[in-house]
C-alpha positions as CSV (number, residue, x, y, z in Angstrom):
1,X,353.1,68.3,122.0
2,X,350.6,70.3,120.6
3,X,348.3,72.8,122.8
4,X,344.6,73.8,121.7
5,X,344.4,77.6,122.8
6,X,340.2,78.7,123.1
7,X,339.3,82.5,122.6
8,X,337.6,84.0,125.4
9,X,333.8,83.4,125.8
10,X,331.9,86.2,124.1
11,X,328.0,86.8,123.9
12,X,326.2,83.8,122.8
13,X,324.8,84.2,119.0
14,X,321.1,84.2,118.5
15,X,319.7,81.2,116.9
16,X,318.6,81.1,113.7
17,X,315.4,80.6,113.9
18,X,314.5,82.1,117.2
19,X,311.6,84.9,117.2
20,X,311.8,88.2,118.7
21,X,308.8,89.0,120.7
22,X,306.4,91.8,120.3
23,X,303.9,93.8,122.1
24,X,300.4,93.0,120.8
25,X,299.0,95.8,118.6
26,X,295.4,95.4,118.6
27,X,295.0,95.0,122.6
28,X,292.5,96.7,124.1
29,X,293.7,99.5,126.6
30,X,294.0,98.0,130.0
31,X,294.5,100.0,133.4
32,X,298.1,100.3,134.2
33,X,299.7,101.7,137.6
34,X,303.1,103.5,138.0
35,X,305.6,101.8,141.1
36,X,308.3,103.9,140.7
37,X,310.4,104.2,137.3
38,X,308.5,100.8,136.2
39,X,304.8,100.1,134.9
40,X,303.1,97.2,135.8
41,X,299.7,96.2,133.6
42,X,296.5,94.9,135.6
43,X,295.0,92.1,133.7
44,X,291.8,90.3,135.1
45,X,291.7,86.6,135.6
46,X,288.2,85.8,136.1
47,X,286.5,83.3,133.8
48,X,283.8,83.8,131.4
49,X,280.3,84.3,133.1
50,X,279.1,81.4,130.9
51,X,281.7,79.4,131.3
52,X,281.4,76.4,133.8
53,X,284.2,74.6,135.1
54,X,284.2,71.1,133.4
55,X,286.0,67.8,134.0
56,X,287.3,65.9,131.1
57,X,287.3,62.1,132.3
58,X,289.5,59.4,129.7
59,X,287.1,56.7,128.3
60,X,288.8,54.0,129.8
61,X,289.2,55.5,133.3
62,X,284.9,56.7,133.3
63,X,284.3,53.6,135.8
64,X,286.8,54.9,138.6
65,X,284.4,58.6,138.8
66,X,281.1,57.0,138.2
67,X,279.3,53.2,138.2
68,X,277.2,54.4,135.2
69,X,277.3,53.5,132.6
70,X,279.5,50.6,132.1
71,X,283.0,51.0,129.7
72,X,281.4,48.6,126.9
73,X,277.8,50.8,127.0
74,X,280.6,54.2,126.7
75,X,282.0,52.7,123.9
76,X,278.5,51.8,122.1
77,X,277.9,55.5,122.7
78,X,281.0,56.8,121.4
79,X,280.7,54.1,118.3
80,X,277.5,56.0,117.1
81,X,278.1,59.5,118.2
82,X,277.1,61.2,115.3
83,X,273.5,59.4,115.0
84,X,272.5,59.8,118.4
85,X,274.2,63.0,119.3
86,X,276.8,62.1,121.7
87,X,279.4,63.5,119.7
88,X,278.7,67.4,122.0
89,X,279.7,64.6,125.3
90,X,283.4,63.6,123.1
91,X,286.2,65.4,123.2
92,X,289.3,64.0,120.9
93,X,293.1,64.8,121.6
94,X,295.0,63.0,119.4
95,X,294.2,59.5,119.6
96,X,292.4,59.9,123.4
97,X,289.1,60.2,124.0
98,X,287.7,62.1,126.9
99,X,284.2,62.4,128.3
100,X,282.7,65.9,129.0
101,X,281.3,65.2,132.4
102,X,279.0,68.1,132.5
103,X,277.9,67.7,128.7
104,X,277.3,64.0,129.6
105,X,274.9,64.1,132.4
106,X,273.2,67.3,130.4
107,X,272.9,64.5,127.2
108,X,271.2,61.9,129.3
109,X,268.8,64.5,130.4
110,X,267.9,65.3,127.2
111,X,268.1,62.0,125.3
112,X,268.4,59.6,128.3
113,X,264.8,57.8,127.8
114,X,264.1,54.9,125.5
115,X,262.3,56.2,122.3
């Protein structure tokens, strides 16, 4: 009978293709404090001052948020975005399409009215 004998675990090797990472170089100074022996950075978290929060709504789901306008009229729109301008309203990832909701209801102001 044979017996398989194991070495003892040791450190784990690094993969070979894993990345070591680096402070950023070109950062622009930031305001640290001192606990102790460690140094903890302060970083602000408040959004842009022209940046308005947004809701991205899926084509197909448009009818569950508003009545207006109907799925097959959305599609129409999306169909000829680049002729009538919706395409600033469409947002592609991947193969979805989403609806600005904000950017929508600022198009219809704009270009809501028969011509």
């Amino acid at each position: 009978m044979a017996f398989l004998v194991s070495s003892p675990p040791s450190e784990p090797k690094p993969r070979r293709n894993a990345r070591v990472q680096q402070a950023p170089q070109n950062l622009p100074n930031r305001p640290t404090q001192t606990a102790g022996s460690c140094q903890l950075t302060v970083q602000s978290t408040a959004p842009a001052a022209n940046t308005a929060p947004t809701r991205l709504i899926p084509l197909t789901d448009w009818n569950h948020h508003h009545a207006w306008p109907p799925i097959g009229g959305l599609r129409h729109l999306v169909f000829f975005e680049n002729t009538n301008g919706f395409h600033t309203v469409v947002r592609r990832v991947g193969r979805r399409v989403l609806i600005d909701e904000t950017a929508f209801f600022a198009w219809v102001n704009g270009n809501g009215g028969a011509k």
